[in-house]
N, C-alpha and C positions, 0 to 999 in steps of 0.2 A: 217530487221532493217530499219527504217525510217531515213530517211535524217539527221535529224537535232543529230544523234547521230554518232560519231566517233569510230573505233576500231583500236587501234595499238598493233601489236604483235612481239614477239621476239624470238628464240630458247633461253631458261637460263631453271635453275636446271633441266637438263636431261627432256626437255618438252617445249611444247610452250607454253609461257608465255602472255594472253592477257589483254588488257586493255580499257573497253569501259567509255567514257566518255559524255559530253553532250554538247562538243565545240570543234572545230578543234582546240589541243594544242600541237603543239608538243614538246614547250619546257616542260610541265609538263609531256606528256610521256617518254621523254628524260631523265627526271628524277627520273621517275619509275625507266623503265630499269636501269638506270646508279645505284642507289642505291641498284635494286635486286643483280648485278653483283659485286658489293663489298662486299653486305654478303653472296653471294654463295662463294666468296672469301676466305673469312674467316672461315666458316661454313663446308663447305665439307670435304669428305674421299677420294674422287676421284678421285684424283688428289695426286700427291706428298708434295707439298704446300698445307699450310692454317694455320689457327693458328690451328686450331683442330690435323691437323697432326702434329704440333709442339710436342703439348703437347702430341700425340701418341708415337713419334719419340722418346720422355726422358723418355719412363715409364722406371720407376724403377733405375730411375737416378738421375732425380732431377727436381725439380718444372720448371713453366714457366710463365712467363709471359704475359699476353694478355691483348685487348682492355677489357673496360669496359661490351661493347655487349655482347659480347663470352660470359666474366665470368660469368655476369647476367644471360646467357638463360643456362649455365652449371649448375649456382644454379639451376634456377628452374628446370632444368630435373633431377639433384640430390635429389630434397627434395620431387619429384613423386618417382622416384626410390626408394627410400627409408621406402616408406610405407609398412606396415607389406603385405604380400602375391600379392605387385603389379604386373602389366601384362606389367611395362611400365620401361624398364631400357636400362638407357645411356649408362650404362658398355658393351652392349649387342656385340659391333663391332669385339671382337675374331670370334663369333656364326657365326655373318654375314658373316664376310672374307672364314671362314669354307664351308658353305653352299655353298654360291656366287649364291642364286636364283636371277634370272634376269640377270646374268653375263656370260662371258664367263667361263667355269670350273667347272659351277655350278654340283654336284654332292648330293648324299648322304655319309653322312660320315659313320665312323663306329662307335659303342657304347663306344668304348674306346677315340677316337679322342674326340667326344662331352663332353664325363668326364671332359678331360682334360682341355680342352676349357670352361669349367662351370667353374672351379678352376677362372678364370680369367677375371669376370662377375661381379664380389659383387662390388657394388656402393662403398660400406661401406671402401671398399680400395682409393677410389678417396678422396684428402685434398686439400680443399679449402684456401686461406689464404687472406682474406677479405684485408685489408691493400694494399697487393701491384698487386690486382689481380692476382694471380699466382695461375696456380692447378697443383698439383702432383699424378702421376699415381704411388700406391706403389711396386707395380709388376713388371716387367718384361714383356713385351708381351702383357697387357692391353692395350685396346684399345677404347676412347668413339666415340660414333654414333650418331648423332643428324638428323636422315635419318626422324626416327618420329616426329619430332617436327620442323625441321625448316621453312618446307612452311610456317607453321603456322607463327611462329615468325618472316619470313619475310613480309609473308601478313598483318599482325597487321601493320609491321613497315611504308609499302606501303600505307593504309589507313590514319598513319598522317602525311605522304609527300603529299597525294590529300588534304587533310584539312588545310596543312599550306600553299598549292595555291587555297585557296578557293572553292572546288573544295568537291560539297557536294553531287554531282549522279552520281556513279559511278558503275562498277564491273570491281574487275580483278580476274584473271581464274590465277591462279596456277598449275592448272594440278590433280587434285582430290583433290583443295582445293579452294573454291569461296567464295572471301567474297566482302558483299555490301555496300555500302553506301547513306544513305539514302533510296527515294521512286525511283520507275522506271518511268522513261517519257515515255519509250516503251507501256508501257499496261496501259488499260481502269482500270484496279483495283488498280491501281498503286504499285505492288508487281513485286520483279524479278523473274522472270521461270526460274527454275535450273534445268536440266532434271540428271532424276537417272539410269545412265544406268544398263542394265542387264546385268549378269553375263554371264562371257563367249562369248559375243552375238561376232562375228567378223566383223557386219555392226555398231555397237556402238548403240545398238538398245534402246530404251528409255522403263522402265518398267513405270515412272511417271514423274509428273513435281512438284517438289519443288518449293511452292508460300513463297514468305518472304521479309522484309523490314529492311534493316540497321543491317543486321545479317551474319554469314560466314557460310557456308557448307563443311562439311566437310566428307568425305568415305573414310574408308579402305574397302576393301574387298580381299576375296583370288585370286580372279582373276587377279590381278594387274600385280602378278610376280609369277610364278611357273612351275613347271616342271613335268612331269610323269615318273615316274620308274615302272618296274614290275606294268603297271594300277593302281600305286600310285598316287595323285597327292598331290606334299610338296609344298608350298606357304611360302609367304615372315614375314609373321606374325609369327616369332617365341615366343615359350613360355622360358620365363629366367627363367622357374624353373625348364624343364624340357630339354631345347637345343634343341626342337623339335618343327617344326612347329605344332600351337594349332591346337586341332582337338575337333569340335563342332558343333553343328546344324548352326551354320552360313554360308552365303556367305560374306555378307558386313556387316556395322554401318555406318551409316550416320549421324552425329551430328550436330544439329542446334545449333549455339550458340551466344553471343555475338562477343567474341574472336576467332579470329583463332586459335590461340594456345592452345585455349584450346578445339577448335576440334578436335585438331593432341591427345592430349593429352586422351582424355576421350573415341577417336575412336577407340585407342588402347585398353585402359583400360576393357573399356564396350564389344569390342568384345572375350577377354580373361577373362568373368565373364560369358556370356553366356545371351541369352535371359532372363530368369526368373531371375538372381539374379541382371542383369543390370536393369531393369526392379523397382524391389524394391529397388536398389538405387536412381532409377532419381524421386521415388516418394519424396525424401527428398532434389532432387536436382532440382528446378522448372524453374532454368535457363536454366536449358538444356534440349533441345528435341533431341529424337532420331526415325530413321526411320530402325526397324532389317530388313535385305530380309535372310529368312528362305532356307533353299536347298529344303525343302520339299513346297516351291515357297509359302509359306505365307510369309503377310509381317504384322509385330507389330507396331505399331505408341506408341509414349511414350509422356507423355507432349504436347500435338496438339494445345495450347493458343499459342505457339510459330512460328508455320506455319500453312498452307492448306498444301494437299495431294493431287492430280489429279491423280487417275489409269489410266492408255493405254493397259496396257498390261492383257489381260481377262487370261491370263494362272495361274497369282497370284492370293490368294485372302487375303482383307485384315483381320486381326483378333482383334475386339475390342473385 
């Protein structure tokens, strides 16, 4: 990194949090962080506390009330969850607590536990009441998870905390969620290099380098968080229709997008649809690019007006 560019970093949401800017600030870093760590505040399962646990804590009790934020970004993962056959639901947090992939306890459950736990999944139970921000879990036991969607919705929020300090070249790393601002001072082609790493790799080995300008990157992949049983390996991507981690020719999605949010959102979506029919979706959807990496070590580019692609890794090959 050349001189005249600054990095500050933090440990927040379970990951290091970084922050490259293009002037020694610390008060505007100060105010990164300081903003990430009130709505990881809010936001999280983690913990006992939050407003999310609040409203976990009354399911099937009685509404609750929250900040403005919360209820917002509960809409909007309500009204994804809510699409006929989605791969993307807020209800999901019984499933997760179930599993606990990436956790201490993590296990396989048994086919009867997961039933049970599906029972307690439907979005369509969660009531919203616009007026006084309040939402109601109507079950018992329900529980919502904002695990998919928040980097996002914090990273958006971080992009115009640097714009209302003027503050127009930036990147901050979320932790499998980057998003930029504006061109890069770093490079001759004025694009920022987001490297994609591979699967499994335990050196963090880079299969390409993501080139792009004023846009957020964003991966799920199975490798994130999983476990082996019996030479199984279950991953953290579960399906809400099934209670079982998806099982598909994937490793990762990688979405290029405007929004963060709507990387967390579509990463999920698209890698629960599968190559070929994510594929015919993003032909109708041209704001979004996506980058599949295949198990069978192909990789599909989707929408490519929205980035470059750089290979490193000759073991992949790409497939137009």
């Amino acid at each position: 990194m050349v001189n005249s560019n600054y990095e500050y970093s933090q440990t927040l949401l379970g990951t290091t949090v970084s922050l490259t800017i293009h002037e020694a600030n610390e008060a505007v870093a100060q105010a990164v962080f300081t903003t990430i760590k009130i709505l990881e505040d809010k936001l999280t399962v983690n913990r006992p506390m939050s407003e999310v646990m609040s409203i976990n804590s009354a399911a099937g009790k009685h509404p609750v009330v929250v900040s403005w934020p919360v209820f917002n970004l509960i809409k909007q993962a309500l009204q994804i969850s809510l699409q006929p056959n989605s791969y993307f639901n807020c209800a999901i947090g019984p499933l997760v607590k179930l599993w606990k992939i990436g956790f201490k306890g993590q296990q396989v459950p048994t086919d009867e536990q997961i039933k049970q736990h599906l029972l307690l999944t439907n979005p369509r139970d969660i009531e919203l009441n616009r007026k006084n921000h309040s939402i109601f879990l109507k079950r018992k036991g329900m529980e919502i998870d904002l695990g998919a969607i928040a980097k996002g919705y914090i990273a958006d929020v971080i992009k115009l905390v640097l714009l209302k300090h003027n503050i127009h070249q930036a990147i901050i790393n979320l932790g499998g969620n980057v998003l930029t601002i504006g061109d890069s001072p770093l490079s001759d082609d004025k694009c920022w290099h987001i490297g994609l790493q591979k699967p499994f790799s335990k050196n963090q080995e880079l299969i390409g380098i993501i080139k792009i300008n004023n846009s957020s990157v964003v991966t799920s992949g199975i490798y994130e968080r999983f476990f082996y049983q019996k030479n199984h390996l279950y991953h953290h991507i579960l399906n809400p229709q099934t209670g079982y981690p998806l099982d598909n020719e994937l490793d990762s999605v990688t979405i290029i997008s405007k929004s963060s949010l709507e990387g967390d959102i579509y990463s999920t979506i698209l890698y629960g649809l599968g190559v070929s029919k994510a594929c015919e979706y993003l032909q109708n959807h041209k704001s979004l690019a996506a980058i599949f990496l295949l198990k069978n070590k192909t990789i599909v580019l989707a929408n490519t007006d929205n980035f470059c692609f750089q290979l490193l890794d000759k073991q992949y090959q790409i497939k137009l």
